[in-house]
N, C-alpha and C positions, 0 to 999 in steps of 0.2 A: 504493500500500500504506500509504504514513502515515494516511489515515483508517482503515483497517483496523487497526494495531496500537496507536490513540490510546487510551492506557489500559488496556491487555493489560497483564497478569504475566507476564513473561518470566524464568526462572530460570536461568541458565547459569554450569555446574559448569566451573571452570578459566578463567572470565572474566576473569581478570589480565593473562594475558599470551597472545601466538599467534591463534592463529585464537577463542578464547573470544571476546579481547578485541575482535577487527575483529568479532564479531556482537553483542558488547555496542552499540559505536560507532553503529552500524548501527539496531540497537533505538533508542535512543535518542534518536538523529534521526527516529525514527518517533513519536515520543510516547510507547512503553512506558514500563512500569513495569517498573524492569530490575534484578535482584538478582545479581550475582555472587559467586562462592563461590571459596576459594583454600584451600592450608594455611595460607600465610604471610600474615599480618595486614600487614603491612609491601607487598607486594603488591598487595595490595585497595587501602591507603590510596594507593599509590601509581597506583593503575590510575582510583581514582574523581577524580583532579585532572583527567581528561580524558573524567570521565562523568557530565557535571551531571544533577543528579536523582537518579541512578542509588544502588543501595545497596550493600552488600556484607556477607559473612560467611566469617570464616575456621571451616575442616572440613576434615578428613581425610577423605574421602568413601569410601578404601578401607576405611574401619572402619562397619561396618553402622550401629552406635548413633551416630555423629555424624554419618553421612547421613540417618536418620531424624530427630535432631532439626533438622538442616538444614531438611529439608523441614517439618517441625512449627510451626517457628521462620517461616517464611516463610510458612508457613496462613496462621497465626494473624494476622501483623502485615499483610499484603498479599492477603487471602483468595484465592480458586482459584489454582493454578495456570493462564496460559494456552498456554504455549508452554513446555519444557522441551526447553535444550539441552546434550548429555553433552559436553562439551568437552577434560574434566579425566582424569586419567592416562594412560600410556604406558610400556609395556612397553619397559625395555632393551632393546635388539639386543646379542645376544652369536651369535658365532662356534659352529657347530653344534660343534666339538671341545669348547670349555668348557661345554657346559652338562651339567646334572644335573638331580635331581629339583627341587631346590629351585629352582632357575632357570627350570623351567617354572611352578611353583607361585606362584611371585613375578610373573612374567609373566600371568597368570589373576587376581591380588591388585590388579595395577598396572591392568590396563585394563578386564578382563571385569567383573568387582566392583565395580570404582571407579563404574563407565556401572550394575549393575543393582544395585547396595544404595542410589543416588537414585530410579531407575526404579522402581524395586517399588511403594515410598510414594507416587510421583505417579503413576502408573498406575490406581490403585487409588480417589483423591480424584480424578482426573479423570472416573473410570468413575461415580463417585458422582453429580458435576455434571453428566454426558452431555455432557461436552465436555475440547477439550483435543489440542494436539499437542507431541508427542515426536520428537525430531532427533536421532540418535546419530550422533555425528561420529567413527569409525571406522578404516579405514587400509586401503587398498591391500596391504597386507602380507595378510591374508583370504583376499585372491583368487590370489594368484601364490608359491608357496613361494620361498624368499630364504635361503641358508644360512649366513647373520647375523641373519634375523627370525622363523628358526620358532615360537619358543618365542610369541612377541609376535602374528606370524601368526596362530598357534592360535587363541589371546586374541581377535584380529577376526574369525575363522572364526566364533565360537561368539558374539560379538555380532550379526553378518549373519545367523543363524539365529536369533536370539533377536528379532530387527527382525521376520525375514519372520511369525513365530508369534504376535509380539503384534501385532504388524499386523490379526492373521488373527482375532484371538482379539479384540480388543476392538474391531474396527469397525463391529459392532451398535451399541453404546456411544456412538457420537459421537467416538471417540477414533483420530488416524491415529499410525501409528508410521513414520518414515522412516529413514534410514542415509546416511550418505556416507563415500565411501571417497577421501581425499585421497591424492593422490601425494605424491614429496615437495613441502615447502612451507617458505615462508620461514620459519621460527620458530628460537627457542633451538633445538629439541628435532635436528632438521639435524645441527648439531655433534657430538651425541653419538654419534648413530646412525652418521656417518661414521668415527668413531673405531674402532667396530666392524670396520665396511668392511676401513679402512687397517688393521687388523690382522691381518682375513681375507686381504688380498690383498697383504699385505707391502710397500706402499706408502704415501705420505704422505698425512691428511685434504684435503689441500687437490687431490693428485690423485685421492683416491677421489672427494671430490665432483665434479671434473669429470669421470671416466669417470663418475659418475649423470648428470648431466646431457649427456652423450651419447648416454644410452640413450630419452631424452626427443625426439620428433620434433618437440615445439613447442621445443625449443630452450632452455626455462627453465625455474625452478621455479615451483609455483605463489604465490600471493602468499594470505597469510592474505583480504584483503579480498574475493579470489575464491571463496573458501568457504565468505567470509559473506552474499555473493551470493544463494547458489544456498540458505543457510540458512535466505536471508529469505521468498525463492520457497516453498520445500517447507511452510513453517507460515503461510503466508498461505493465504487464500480462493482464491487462483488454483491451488494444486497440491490444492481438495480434493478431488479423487476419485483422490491418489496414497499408496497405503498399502503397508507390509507389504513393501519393497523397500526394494533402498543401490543406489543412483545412483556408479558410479565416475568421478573427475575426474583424470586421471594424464595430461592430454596427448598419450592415444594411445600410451602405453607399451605397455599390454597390449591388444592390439586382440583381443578375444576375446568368444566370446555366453555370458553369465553370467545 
């Protein structure tokens, strides 16, 4: 694959830290040409000491007008998009008791939004160039209700339907649309989510995470660099006749036909 991405635009929204970062790393050893996006400037500068070449730009990407000029900002200076990856927000987990409207709405602001106010703009410059792939990196939470991740769930529900339509919808175009739907996985975001947990189940984060990791047949979590894996796979030449579908990686948790 390094001859295939030597010189690709690769944009990937949340490339600071987690799973962003291991498919920045990743790109980057390939030759691309690899722009990460964060809110925190301090992030970026901190993520590009181990992404030689590589660029960056801070954006709030849940705000429409600063993912549009995101993408604007990276036409212009890096021309086409060639590979765009949604790495960046996530939906709290909160405990089905505490939530309200605004806790579903914030959940929709955090992850659904965050993935389609960059998508919309490269979607669309892609469709222009007749070419171009998109990776929406997703969550497990989508597929399996979780009564600490509804709200969040939803949010991935309605991104996997947004995958399979634009998939469906611009594969005339040159352009594939993929999904993946991480179990959990080593990052920051873990802690939070189990905080949730231990709250739902009146016990301590450290044994909510290991009753999750009980529920896991492979026995572990997954490792960011394993999801940059399968990121590098799906926007290479090797996965292109795979569109308009999310690939679940959860270890055999939910052994179910989706």
């Amino acid at each position: 694959m390094a001859e295939y991405y030597r010189n690709k635009v690769v944009l990937i929204t949340g490339g600071s830290k987690g799973i962003g970062f291991a498919c920045a790393k990743q790109f980057v050893a390939y030759g691309a040409k690899v722009i990460i996006s964060s809110r925190e400037q301090a992030n970026i500068d901190q993520a590009l000491q181990e992404l030689p070449g590589a660029s960056g730009f801070s954006a709030d990407v849940s705000d429409a007008d600063q993912a549009a000029a995101l993408v604007a900002h990276v036409q212009q200076q890096f021309g086409v998009i060639d590979v765009l990856v949604n790495s960046a927000g996530a939906a709290k987990r909160t405990p089905v008791a505490e939530l309200n409207p605004a806790s579903w709405r914030a959940a929709m602001d955090a992850k659904y939004f965050t993935t389609i106010n960059v998508l919309d703009p490269v979607v669309k410059l892609m469709a222009a160039a007749g070419r171009g792939v998109i990776v929406n990196i997703i969550g497990s939470g989508g597929r399996v209700a979780s009564p600490t991740h509804l709200a969040g769930g939803s949010a991935n529900a309605a991104l996997m339907l947004a995958t399979a339509g634009l998939g469906n919808a611009y594969a005339s175009s040159g352009i594939r649309v993929v999904g993946i739907n991480p179990g959990l996985t080593e990052t920051g975001r873990v802690t939070s989510g189990m905080e949730a947990e231990a709250r739902f189940l009146g016990i301590t984060v450290d044994e909510a995470l290991e009753k999750a990791v009980q529920k896991i047949p492979m026995g572990r979590l997954a490792k960011p660099e394993e999801v940059a894996d399968l990121v590098l796979f799906l926007a290479s030449d090797k996965a292109r006749y795979i569109t308009g579908t999310t690939i679940t990686m959860d270890g055999a948790q939910s052994p179910v036909i989706l």
